[in-house]
MARKESE-109932 format. One record per atom (N, C-alpha, C, O, CB): atom name; z, y, x; residue number from 0. Coordinates in nm, 2 decimals, always signed. Glycine has a CB too. Layout:
BEGIN
   atom        z        y        x     n
     CA        Z        Y        X   NUM
...
END
This chain:
BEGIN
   atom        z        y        x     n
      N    +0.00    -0.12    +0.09     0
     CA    +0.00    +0.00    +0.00     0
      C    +0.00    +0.12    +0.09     0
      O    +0.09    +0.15    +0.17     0
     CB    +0.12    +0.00    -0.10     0
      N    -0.13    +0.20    +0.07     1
     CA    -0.10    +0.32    +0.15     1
      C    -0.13    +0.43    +0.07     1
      O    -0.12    +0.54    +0.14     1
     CB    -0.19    +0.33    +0.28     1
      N    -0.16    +0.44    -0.03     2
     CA    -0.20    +0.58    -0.11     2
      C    -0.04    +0.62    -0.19     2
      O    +0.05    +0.54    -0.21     2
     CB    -0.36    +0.55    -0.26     2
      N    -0.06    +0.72    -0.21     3
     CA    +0.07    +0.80    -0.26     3
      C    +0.08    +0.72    -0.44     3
      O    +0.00    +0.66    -0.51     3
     CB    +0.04    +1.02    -0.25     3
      N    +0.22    +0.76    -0.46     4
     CA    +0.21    +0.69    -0.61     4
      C    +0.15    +0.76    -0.69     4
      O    +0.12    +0.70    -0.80     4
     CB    +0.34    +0.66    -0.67     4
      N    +0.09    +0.95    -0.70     5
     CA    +0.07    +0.98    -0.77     5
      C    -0.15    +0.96    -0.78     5
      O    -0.24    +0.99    -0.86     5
     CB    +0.16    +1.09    -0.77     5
      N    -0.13    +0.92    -0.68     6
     CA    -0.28    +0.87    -0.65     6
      C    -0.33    +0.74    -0.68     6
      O    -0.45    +0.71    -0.68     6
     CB    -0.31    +0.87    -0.52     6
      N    -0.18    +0.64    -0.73     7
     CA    -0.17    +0.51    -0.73     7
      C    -0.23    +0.53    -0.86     7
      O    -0.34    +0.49    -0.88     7
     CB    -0.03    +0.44    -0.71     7
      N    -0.15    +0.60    -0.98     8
     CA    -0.08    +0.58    -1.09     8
      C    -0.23    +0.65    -1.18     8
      O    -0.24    +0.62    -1.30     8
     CB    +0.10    +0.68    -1.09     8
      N    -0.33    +0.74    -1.11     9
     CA    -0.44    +0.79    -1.13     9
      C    -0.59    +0.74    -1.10     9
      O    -0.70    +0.78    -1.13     9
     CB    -0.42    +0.88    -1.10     9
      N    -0.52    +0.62    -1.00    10
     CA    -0.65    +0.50    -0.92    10
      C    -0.76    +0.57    -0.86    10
      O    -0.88    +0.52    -0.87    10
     CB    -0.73    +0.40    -1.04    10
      N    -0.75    +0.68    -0.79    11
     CA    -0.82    +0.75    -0.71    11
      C    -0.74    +0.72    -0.57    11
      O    -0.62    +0.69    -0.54    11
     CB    -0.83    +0.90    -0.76    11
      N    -0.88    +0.75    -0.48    12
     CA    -0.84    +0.70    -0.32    12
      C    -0.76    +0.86    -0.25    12
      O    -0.80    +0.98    -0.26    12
     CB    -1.04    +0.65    -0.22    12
      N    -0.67    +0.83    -0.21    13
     CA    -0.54    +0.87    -0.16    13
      C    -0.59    +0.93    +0.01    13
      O    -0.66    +0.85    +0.07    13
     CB    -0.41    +0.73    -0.17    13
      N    -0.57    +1.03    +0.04    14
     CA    -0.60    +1.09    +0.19    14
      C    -0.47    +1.10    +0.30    14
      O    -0.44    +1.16    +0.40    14
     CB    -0.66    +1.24    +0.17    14
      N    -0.41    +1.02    +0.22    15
     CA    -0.28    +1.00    +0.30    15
      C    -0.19    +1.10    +0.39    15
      O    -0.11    +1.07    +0.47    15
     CB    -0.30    +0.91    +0.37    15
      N    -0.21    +1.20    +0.35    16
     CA    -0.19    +1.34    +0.42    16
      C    -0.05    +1.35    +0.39    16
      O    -0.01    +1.37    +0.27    16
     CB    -0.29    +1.47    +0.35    16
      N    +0.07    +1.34    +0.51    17
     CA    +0.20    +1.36    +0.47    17
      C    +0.28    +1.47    +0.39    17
      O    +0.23    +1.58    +0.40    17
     CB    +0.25    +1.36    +0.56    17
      N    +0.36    +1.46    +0.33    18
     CA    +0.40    +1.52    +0.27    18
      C    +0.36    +1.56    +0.12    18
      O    +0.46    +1.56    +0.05    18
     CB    +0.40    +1.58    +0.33    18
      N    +0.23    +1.60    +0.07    19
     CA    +0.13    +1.63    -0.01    19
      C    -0.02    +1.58    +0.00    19
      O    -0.08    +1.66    +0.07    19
     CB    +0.13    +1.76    -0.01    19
      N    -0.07    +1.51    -0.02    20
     CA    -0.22    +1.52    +0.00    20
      C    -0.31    +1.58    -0.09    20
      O    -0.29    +1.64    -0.20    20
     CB    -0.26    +1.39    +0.00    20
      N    -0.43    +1.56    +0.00    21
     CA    -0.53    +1.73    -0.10    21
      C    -0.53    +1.72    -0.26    21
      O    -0.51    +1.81    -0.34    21
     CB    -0.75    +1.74    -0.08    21
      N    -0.57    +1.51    -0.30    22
     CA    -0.59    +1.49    -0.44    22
      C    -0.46    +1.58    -0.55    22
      O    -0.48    +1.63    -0.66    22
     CB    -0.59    +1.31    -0.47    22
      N    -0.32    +1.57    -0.49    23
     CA    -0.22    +1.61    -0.56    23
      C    -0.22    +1.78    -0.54    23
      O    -0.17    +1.85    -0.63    23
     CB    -0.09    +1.54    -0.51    23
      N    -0.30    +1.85    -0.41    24
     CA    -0.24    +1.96    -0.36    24
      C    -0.38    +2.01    -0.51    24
      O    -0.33    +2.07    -0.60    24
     CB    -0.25    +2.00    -0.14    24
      N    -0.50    +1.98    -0.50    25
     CA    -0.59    +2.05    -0.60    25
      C    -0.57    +2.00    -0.75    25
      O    -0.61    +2.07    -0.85    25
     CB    -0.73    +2.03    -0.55    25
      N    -0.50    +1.87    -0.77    26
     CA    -0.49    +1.90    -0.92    26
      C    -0.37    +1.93    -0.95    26
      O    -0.32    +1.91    -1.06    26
     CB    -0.53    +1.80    -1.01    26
      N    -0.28    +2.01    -0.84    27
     CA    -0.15    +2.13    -0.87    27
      C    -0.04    +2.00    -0.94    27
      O    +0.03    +2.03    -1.04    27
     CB    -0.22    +2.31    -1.01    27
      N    -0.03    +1.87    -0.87    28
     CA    +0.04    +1.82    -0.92    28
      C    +0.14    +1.82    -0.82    28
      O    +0.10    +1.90    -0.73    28
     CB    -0.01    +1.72    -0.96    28
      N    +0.28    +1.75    -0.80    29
     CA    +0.35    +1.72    -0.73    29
      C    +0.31    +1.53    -0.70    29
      O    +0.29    +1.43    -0.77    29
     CB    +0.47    +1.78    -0.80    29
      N    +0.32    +1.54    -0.55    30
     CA    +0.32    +1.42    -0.48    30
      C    +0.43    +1.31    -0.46    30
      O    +0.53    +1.31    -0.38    30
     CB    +0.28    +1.46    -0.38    30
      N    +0.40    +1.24    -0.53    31
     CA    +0.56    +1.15    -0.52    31
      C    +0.56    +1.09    -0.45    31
      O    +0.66    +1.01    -0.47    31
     CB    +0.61    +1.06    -0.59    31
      N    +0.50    +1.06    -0.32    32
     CA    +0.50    +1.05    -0.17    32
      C    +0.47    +0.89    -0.16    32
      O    +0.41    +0.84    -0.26    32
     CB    +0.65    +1.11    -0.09    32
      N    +0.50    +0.83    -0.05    33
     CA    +0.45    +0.66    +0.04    33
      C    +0.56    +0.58    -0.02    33
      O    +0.53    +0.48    -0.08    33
     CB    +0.46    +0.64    +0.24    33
      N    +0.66    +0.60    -0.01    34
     CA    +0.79    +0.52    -0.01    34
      C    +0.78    +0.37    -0.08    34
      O    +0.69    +0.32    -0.14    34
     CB    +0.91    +0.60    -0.10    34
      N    +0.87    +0.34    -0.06    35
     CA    +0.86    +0.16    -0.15    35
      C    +0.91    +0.18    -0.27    35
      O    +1.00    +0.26    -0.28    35
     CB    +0.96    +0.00    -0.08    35
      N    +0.86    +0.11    -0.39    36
     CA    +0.92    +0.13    -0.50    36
      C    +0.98    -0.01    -0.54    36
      O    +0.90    -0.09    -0.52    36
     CB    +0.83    +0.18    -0.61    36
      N    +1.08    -0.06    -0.58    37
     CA    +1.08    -0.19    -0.60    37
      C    +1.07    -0.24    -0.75    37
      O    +1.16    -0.22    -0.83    37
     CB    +1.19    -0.23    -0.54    37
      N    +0.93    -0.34    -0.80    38
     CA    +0.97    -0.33    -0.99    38
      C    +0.98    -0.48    -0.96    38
      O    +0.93    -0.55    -0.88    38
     CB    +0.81    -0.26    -1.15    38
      N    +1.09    -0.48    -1.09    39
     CA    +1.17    -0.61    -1.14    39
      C    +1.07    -0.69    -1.20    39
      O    +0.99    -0.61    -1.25    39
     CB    +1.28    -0.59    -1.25    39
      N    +1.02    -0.80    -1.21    40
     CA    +0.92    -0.86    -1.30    40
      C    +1.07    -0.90    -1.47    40
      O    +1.19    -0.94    -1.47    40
     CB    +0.82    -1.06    -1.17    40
      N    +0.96    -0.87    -1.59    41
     CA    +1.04    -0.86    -1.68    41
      C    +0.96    -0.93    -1.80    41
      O    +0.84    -0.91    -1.80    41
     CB    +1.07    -0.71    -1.69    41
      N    +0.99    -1.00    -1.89    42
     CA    +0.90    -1.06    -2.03    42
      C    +0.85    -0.91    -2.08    42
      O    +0.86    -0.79    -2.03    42
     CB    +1.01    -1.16    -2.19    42
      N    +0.80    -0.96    -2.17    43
     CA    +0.75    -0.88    -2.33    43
      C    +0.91    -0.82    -2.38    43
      O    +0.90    -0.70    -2.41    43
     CB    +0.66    -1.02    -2.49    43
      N    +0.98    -0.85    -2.39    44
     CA    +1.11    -0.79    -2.40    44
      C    +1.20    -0.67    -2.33    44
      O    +1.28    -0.58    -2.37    44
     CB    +1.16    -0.88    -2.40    44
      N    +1.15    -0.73    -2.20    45
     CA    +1.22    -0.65    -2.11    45
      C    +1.30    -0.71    -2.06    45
      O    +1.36    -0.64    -1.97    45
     CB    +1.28    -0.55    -2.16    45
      N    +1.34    -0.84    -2.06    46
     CA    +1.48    -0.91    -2.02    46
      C    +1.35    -0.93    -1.86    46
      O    +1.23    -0.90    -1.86    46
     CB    +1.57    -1.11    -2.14    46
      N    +1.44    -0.97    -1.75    47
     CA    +1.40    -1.01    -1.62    47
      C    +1.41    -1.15    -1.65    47
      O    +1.49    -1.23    -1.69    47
     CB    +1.47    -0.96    -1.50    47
      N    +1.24    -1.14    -1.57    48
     CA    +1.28    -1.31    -1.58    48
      C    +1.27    -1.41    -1.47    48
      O    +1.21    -1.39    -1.37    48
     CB    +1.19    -1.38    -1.67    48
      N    +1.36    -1.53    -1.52    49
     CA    +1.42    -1.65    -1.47    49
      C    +1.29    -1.66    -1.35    49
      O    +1.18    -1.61    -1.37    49
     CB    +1.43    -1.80    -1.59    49
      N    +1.33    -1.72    -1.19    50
     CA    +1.22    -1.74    -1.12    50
      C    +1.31    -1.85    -1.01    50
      O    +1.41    -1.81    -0.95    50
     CB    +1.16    -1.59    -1.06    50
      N    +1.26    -2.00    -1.00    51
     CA    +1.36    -2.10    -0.94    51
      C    +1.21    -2.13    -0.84    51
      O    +1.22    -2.22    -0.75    51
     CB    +1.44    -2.25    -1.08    51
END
């Protein structure tokens, strides 16, 4: 994973430019930066599920 999340979250290619990159800097969004996110795998419900 190397594109920023807000580049993720819009499936456009990410210029990886620290801090801000151009795609976020021109559509005047805020950049939610590289970091790891960690998501739970969860049903249709929402409960997390069982994994043996």
């Amino acid at each position: 994973f190397s594109s920023c999340w807000t580049c993720r979250e819009r499936r456009i290619k990410c210029d990886e430019r620290p801090i801000s990159c151009n795609n976020c800097e021109r559509a005047k969004r805020t950049c939610a930066g590289y970091d790891v996110r960690l998501i739970w795998a969860t049903d249709e419900r929402g409960k997390p599920v069982k994994r043996s």
